[in-house]
N, C-alpha and C positions, 0 to 999 in steps of 0.2 A: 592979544590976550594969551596970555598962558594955560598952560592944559591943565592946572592944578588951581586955576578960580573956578569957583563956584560958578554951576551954571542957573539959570532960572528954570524952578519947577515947571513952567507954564510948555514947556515944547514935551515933555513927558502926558500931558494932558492927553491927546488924540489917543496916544498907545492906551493908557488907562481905560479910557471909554468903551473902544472899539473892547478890549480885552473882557469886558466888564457885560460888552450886550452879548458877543459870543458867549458868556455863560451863565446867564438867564436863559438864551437861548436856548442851552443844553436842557438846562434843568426843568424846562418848558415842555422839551420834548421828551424828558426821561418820566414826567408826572403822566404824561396823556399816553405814553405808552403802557407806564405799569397799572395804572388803574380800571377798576373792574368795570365798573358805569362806563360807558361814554353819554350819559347826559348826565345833568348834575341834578344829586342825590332829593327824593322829596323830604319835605322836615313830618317828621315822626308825629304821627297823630297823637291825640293827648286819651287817656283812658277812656273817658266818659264819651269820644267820639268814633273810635275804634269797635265795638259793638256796632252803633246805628253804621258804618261804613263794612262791617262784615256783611250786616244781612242785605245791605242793597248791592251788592255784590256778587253775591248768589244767585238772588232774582233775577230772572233773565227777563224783558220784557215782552208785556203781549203782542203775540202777533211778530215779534222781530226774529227776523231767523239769526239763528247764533252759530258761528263759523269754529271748527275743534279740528284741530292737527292731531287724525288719530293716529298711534304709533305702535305696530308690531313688539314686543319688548321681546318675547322668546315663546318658542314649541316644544312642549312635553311631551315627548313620544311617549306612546306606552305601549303599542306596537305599531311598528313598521311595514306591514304587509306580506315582507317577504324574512327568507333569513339572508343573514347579514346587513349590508346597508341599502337604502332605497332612494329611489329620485322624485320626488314628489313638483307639481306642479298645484298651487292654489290661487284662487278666485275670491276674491274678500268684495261684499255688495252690502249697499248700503239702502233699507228701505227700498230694495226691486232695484235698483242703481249701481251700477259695478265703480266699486273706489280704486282698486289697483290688484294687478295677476303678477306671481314671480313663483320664482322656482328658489325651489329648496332641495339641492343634493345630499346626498351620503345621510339620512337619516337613519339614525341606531336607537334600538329599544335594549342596545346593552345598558345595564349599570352601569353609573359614571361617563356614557354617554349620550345619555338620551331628553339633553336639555341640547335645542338647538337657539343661538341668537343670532336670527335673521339683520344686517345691514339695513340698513335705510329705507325698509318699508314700512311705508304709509301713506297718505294722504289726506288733506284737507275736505272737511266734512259739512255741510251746511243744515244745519236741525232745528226744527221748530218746535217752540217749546209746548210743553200739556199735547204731546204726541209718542207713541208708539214708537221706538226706532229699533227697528229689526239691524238688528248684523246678520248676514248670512256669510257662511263661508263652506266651499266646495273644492275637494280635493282631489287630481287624476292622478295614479302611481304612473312613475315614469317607465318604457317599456321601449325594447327596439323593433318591435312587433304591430303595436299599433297603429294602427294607420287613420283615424280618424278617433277622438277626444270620447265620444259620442257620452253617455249617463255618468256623473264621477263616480268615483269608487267612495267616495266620502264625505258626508255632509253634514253640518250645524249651523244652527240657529241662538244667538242670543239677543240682548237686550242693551241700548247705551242710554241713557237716563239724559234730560236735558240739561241736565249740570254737568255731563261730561264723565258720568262714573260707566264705566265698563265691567262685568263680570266677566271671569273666566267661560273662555266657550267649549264646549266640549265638541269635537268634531272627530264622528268615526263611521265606521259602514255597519252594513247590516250585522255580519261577523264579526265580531271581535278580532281576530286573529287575523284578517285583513287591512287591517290599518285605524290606530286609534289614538288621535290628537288633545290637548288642550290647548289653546290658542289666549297667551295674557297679552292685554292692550292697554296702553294709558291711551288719556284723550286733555290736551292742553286748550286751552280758550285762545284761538287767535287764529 
């Protein structure tokens, strides 16, 4: 056979195929990576059903306790206890129940610095609904001096609604000029 007949399409077959799964493949992997969901998306409720699916949504069930990832968001100093900057330690309690303790350094009641964003503090919360839920939260200035935690220097009390809304809590001491917080919190269903 000469090198200039015609050969038959059929032995280019394998390469084509093989060539062909390799890039679906790709493009299998390039959808599952860029996409935001990883499960696939619910279909969009129709108007008239959207209402009756808000409000039962809201309603938490009687009696069911409902679980909220509450979440530190930032500290407003408004004063820091000392001058310059301070090392704070706080205690966040949930209904008599402690949620989680962390420290908070270098707090300033200057201008322009005196909004701190706490890292990854929070914890998961368990609340039962048509109930009271007390937030406490208690503050010790940090010192090289102390040697035991003993009364905090600063304390407040607020309220987390069973739907998960938090108000701003105001957390300070007796003095003003000893140390004087606002503490914002979201709180997520889950």
């Amino acid at each position: 056979m000469a090198d200039n007949d015609k050969k038959p399409v059929a032995h280019l077959l394998p390469a084509i195929l093989t060539g062909l799964a390799a890039l679906i493949a790709a493009l299998t992997g390039v959808y599952v990576n860029l996409r935001d969901d990883k499960t696939a998306p619910e279909p969009e409720p129709t108007a008239a059903a959207a209402p009756a699916q808000a409000k039962t949504a809201l309603i938490p069930m009687p009696g069911k306790a409902e679980k909220f990832r509450l979440q530190l968001d930032r500290i407003a100093v408004q004063h820091d206890g000392t001058v310059g900057t301070t090392d704070w330690r706080f205690a966040v309690e949930a209904n008599g129940q402690p949620l989680f303790v962390f420290q908070q350094d270098d707090l300033d009641d200057t201008g322009g610095r005196n909004v701190a964003t706490p890292k990854d503090v929070g914890a998961v919360l368990r609340l039962l609904p048509a109930q009271a839920n007390r937030i406490t939260i208690k503050g010790w200035r940090g010192s090289r001096f102390r040697l035991s935690p003993g009364e905090p220097d600063v304390s407040g009390e607020g309220t987390m609604s069973d739907t998960g809304v938090v108000a701003p809590i105001e957390v300070k001491a007796e003095q003003a000029d000893a140390g004087a917080f606002v503490f914002y919190f979201s709180a997520a269903p889950g």
